[in-house]
N, C-alpha and C positions, 0 to 999 in steps of 0.2 A: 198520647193519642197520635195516629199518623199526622196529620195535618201540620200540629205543633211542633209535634219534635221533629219533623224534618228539619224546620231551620234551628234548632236549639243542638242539632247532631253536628251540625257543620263544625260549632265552637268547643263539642264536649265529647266527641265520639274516644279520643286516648283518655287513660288513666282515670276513667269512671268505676262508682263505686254505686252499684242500685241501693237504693233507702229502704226500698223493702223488704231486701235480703239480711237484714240488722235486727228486724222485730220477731217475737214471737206470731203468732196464729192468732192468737187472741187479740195481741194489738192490732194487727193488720186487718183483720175485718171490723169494719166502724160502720156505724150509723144503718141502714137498714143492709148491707150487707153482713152476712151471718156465717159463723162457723157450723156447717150441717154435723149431726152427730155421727159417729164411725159407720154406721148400718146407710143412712142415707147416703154415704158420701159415696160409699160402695156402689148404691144401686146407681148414682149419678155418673160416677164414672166409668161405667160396664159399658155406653156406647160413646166414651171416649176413647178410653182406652187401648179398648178390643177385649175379642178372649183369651183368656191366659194370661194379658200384661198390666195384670190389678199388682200394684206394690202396696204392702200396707206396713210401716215403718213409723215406731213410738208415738202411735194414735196417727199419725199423718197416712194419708189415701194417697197414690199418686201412681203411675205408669211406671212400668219396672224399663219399657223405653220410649224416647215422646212419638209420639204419632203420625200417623205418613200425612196430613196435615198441617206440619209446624213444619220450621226452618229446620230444627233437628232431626229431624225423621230419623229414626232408629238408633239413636245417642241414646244413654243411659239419663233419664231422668223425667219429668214431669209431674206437676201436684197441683193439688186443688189447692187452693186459699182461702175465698168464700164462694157466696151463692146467694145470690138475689131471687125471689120467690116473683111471681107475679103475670100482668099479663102485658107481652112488650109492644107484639104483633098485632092483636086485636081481643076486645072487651070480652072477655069470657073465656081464652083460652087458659093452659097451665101451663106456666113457661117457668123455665130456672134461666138465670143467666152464672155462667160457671166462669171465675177468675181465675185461669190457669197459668201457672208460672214455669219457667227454666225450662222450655222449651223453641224460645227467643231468643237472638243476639240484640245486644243496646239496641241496635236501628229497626228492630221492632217491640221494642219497651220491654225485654227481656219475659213477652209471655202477650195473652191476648184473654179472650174472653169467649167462650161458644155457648150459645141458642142451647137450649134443648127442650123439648116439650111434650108434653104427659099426654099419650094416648095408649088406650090400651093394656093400662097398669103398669105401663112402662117407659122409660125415658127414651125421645130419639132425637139424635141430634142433627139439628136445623143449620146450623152454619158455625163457622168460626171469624171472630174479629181478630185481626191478628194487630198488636199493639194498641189495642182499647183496656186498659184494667179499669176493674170496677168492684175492688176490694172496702171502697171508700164512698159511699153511693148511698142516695136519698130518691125514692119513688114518687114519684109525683103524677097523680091519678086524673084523669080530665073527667068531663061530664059524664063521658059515655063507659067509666070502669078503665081505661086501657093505662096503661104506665108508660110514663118517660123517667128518665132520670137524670141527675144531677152529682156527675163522679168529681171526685179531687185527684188527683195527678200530682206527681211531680220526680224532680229529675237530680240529679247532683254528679255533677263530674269536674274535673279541674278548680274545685274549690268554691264552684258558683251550687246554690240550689234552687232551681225553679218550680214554684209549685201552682198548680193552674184547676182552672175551674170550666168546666162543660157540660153542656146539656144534651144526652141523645134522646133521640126517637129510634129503638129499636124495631128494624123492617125485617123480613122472614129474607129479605133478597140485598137489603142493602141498610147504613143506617146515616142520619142525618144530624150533624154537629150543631150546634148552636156555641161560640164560644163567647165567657164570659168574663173570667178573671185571667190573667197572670201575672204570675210576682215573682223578686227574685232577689237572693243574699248574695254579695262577693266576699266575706267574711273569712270565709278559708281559702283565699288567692291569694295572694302580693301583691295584687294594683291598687292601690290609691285611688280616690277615695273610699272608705269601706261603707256599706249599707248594710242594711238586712230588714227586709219586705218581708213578712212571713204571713200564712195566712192561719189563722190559730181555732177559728170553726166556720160551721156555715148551720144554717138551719131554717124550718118553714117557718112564716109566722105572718098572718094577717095586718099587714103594718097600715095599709090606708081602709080598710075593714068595708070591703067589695066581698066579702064570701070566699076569697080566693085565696089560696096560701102564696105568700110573697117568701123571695131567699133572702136572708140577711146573711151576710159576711162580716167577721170580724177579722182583721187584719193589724198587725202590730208593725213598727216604722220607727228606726233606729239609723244616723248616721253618723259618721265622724267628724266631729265641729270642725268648721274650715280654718284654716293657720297659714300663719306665711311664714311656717319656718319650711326650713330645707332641707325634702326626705333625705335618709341615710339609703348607703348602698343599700344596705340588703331589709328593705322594706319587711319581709315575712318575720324578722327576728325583732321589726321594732312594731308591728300591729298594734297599733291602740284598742283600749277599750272601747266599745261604744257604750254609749249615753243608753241611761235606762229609755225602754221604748215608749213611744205614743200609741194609741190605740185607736183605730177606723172601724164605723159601724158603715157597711157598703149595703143599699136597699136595693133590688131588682125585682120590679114591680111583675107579678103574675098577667098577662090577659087570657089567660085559660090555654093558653097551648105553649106559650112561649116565658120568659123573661128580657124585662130591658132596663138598665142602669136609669135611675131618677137622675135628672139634670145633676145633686150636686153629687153625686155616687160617678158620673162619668168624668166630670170635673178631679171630682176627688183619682182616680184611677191616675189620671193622664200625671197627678201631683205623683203619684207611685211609681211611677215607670225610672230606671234606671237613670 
């Protein structure tokens, strides 16, 4: 997401390797983000694309080059991932939100995410996010039908992986962050001490039973038991194992538009931090 990774770029912009370029299709779209079927993905990206520059490649839909919208503008590549259904803007619209990849350099999360919405029996497209993905996304419906959502994120470069949690409010002009987790592993580095903060799911669930879906975070917590012996040169060749992990249930109570960490969930967080 712009906000985050701005400062997460400064430390990881060399020698990165995206996370989400390793999964199939299938993996990468989770939770209420969806792999649309070949026929919809087609009609979804006819006002991405443009005319003529539909690629369709071993079931995958994608721009045969990315779009005069993206950082690549006219480079060979762009594809759909998933597509969130719903309404982002206001209660009763038809909105898709489309998670479009390789169309992005790192410092815009190597893709973004664009608006589109159903009138007319046909899709048009409302705007582009550029470095928001939201292959990984939970809808979250308020009183009045309208949706926000709840993406996971994350990041991996020079051996660190950061993986993060946020809340948007999708606007037809602009959209609004709410942020809530972030976690992070030095596991594949050479520095001392090694950790791994990982965050393992998230989901609704009425925990103080107000009517209202609360997110629960599970989180797993692993470090290198502290010693006073004295590292060897070459740290990366002597890595210890770490210790089987602990496991955190994090609560973020609902009031109908937002989420906020219960006292021991913020507590617990700040125990997370690097």
């Amino acid at each position: 997401m712009k906000r985050i990774n701005q400062s997460i770029l400064l430390v990881s912009i060399l020698l990165t390797t995206q996370v989400i370029a390793t999964k199939t299709l299938a993996q990468e779209a989770q939770k209420d983000s969806v792999v649309p079927s070949q026929k919809e993905a087609i009609a979804l990206m006819q006002n991405i694309c443009g005319a003529g520059n539909i690629n369709q490649n071993n079931g995958q839909v994608g721009c045969k080059v990315c779009p005069s919208f993206t950082a690549y503008n006219g480079q060979s590549g762009g594809s759909l991932t998933s597509v969130i259904y719903g309404s982002f803007t206001q209660a009763g619209t038809r909105e898709a939100l489309v998670d479009f990849s390789d169309c992005e350099p790192h410092a815009g999360n190597w893709g973004g995410t664009i608006l589109l919405r159903r009138t007319n029996n046909s899709w048009s497209r409302i705007r582009y996010e550029q470095g928001v993905r939201s292959n990984i996304c939970l809808k979250i419906p308020d009183s009045q039908g309208r949706h926000s959502l709840v993406c996971q994120g994350s990041y991996s470069g020079m051996g660190y992986l950061i993986t993060y949690l946020d809340q948007f409010e999708i606007g037809s002009t602009k959209t609004k962050y709410n942020h809530l987790l972030r976690v992070e592993s030095n596991s594949g580095t050479c520095q001392r001490p090694y950790y791994a903060m990982l965050m393992e799911d998230f989901k609704l669930q009425d925990t103080n039973k107000d009517g209202r879906a609360d997110l629960v975070v599970k989180v797993s917590e692993t470090r290198e038991p502290k010693t006073n012996s004295t590292p060897t040169r070459n740290q990366c060749e002597d890595r210890p194992r770490l210790p089987k992990p602990t496991y955190h249930q994090l609560t973020f109570l609902s009031n109908g538009q937002s989420f906020r960490a219960t006292p021991a969930t913020a507590k617990l967080i700040k125990q997370l931090e690097p």
